[in-house]
N, C-alpha and C positions, 0 to 999 in steps of 0.2 A: 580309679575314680572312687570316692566315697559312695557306701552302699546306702549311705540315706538319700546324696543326691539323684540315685538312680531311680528310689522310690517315690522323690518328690512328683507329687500332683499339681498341675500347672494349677486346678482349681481350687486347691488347697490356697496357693499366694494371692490366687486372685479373692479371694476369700476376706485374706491378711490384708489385703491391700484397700475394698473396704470399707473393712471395719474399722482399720486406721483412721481412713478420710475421712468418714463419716461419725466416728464417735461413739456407732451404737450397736448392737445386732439388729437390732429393729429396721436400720433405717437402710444398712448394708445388705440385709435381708431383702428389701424392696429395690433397692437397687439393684441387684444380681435378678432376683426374678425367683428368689425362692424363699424359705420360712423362717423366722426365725430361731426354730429348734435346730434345721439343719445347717445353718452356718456356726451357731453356738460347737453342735459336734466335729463340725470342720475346721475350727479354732484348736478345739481340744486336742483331736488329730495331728494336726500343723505341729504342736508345740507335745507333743508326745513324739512324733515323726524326729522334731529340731531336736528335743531334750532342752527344752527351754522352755523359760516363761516370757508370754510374746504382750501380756495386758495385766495390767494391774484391776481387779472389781473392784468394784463400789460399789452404794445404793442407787445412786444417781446415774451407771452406764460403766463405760472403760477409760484406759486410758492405757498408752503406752509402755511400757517398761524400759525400761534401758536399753536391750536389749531388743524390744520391739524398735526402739526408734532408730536402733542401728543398724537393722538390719531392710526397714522400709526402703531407704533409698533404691537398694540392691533389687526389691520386690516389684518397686515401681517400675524398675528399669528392665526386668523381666515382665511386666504388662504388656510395657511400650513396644518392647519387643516384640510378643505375643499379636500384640495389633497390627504393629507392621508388618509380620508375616502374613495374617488376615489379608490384609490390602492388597497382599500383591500375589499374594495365592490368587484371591477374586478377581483383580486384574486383569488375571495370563487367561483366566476360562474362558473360551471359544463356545461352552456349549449354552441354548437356546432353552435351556432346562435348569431346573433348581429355586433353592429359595430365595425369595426379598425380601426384603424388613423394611417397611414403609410405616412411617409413624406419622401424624397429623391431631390435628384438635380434635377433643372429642366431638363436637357440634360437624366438621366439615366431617369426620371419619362416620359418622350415622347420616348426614341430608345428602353427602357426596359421591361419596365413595364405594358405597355399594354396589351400585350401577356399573360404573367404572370397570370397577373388579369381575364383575358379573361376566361382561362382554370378555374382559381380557382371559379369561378362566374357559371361555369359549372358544377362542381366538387360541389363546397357548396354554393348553391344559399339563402342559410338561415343567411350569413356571407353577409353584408354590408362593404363597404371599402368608408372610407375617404384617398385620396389620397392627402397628399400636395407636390406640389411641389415644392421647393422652394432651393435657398442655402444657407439659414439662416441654421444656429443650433437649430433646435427645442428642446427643453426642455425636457426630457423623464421621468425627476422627477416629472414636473407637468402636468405632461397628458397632454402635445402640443400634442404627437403623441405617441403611444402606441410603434410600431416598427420603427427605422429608417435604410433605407440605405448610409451609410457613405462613405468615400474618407479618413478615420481614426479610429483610434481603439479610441473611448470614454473611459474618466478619469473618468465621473464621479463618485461617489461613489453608490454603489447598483444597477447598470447598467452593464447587462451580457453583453457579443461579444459574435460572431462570425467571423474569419477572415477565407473568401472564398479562397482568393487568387488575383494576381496583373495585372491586367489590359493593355494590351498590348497599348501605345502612339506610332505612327508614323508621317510624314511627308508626307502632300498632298498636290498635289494642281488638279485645274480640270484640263480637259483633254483639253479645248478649250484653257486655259493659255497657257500648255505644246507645243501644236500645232502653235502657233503664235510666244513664244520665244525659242523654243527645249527646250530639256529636260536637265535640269542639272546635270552636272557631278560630285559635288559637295555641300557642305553648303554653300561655296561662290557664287556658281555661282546661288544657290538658292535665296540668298538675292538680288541680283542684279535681279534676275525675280520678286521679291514683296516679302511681306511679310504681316499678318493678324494678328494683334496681339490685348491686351487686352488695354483699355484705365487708368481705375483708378488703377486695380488690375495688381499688378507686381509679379506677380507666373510667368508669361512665362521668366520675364526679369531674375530674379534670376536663376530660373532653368538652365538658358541658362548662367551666370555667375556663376554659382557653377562648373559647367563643363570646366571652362575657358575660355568662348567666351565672349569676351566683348560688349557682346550686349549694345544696345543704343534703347531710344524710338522711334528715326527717322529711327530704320531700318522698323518701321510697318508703310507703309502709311494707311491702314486700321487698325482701333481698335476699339474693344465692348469687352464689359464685358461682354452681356449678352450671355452664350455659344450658345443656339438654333439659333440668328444672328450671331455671330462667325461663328458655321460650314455653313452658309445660304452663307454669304461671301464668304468664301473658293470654296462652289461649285461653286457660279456665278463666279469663276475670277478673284477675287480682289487678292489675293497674294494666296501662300501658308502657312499653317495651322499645330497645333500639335491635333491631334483629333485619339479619341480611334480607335484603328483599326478595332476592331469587330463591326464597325458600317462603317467606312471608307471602308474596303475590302469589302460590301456589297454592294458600290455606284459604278453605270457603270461609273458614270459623272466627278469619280477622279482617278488618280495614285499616287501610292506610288513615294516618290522621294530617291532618296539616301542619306545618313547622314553619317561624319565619325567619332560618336561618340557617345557613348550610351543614348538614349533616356530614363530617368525615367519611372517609370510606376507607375501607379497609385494604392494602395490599395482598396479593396474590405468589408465591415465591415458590418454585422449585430447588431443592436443593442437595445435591450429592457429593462424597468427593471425588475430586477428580480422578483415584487411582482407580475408582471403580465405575465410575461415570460411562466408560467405553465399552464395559462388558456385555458381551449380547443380550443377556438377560434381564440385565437393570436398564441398557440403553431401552429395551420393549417396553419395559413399566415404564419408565421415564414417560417413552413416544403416549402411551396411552392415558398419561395421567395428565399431562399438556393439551391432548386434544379431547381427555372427557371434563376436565375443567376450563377455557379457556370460555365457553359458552357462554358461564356464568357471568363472567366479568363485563362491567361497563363496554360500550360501544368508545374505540376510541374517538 
């Protein structure tokens, strides 16, 4: 056997692999879960390791080299691998102990999941949890995260559901608003009190134009994407808000406002794959995160 291959680093390719897909260090750096300087050196490595050059620089990022692009396929196919031995390593374990990787929104991973966690951590202190939270789509094919909690039922192939049930959306604003301009009697009279909306992301704009209101971006003098500043917003004042009410009806600091027309609601989704869905470990998280979320959800 070649003595380079013996010294290759499985996190050397997955490295290669990417920085390929992705185009950048920067962004293959976020994706791995580590920095930018240390995939830069792990590039360097790779292609000191190869005796190759694996990226052409630029000002603007990377790019492939001949050579990098011929040897990708090969790297991908050693990921793929890599993953599928994950899966079925995790699979076969019988033991009651170990880590999860459970990823969710950030909004549900901070009003939810702590609790949750809390009691499970009580319950099986031998079971470690990674918790990401994020609203990216984690991956479930390649071990991003063992379980996900969703706002959708996952297509991908080999990936079990569960669908809990739909998540009650209302209209708030705080109480110190309502008390300065009164209380509206209406959706118009609400817009003319403020409103809180999203900056890049237009789910609120649509939602609210599927229904037939011809919303506009100037009706939010406030906007963020990001939801945990969103409802921070709403409480301080700044306009009123669409925010889950099993979290909104718990706050002294806001009222419900009136609406005259049906507010969406949100889906509830569990979501794992199936090669690891049966494992002692993850079937526990699973059972506890079924039965500490399920409460939440509309009465059917």
């Amino acid at each position: 056997m070649d003595a380079t291959l013996t010294q290759l680093d499985w996190s050397l390719v997955q490295t290669f692999v990417a920085v390929a897909e992705t185009g950048s260090l920067s962004d293959a750096a976020r994706q791995l879960g580590s920095s930018q300087p240390t995939v830069g050196r792990q590039i360097k490595q790779l292609e000191s390791l190869l005796e190759v050059t694996l990226f052409q620089r630029h000002p603007r990022g990377l790019s492939l080299s001949e050579t990098g692009h011929a040897l990708l396929p090969h790297a991908q196919r050693m990921r793929d691998g890599m993953h599928g031995l994950s899966l079925t390593a995790a699979s076969r374990s019988e033991k009651l102990s170990g880590p999860v990787r459970l990823t969710a929104s950030v909004f549900v991973a901070q009003h939810h999941l702590p609790g949750i966690l809390s009691q499970l951590r009580r319950d099986e202190p031998e079971i470690s949890i990674d918790l990401v939270a994020t609203d990216e789509t984690e991956n479930l094919l390649f071990r991003e995260a063992d379980i996900a909690v969703r706002m959708f039922r996952s297509e991908q192939l080999d990936v079990v559901t569960r669908y809990l049930g739909e998540l009650e959306i209302g209209l708030y604003a705080a109480k110190s608003l309502v008390e300065r301009f009164g209380t509206p009697e209406n959706f118009d009279d609400t817009i003319e009190l403020g409103m809180v909306g999203f900056d890049r992301n237009d789910a609120i704009l649509r939602g609210m134009q599927t229904l037939g209101i011809p919303a506009q971006r100037d009706w939010f003098a406030t906007r963020c994407d990001q939801t945990l500043v969103y409802w921070e917003l709403v409480r301080a004042g700044c306009g009123a808000g669409f925010v889950m009410s099993c979290v909104a009806d718990h706050d002294p600091g806001v009222v419900r406002l009136p609406v005259n027309y049906p507010i969406p609601t949100l889906p509830l989704w569990l979501a794992a794959h199936e090669a690891v869905r049966t494992t002692p470990r993850i079937r526990r998280v699973w059972t506890a995160l079924e039965d500490g979320l399920r409460p939440l959800v509309m009465p059917r």
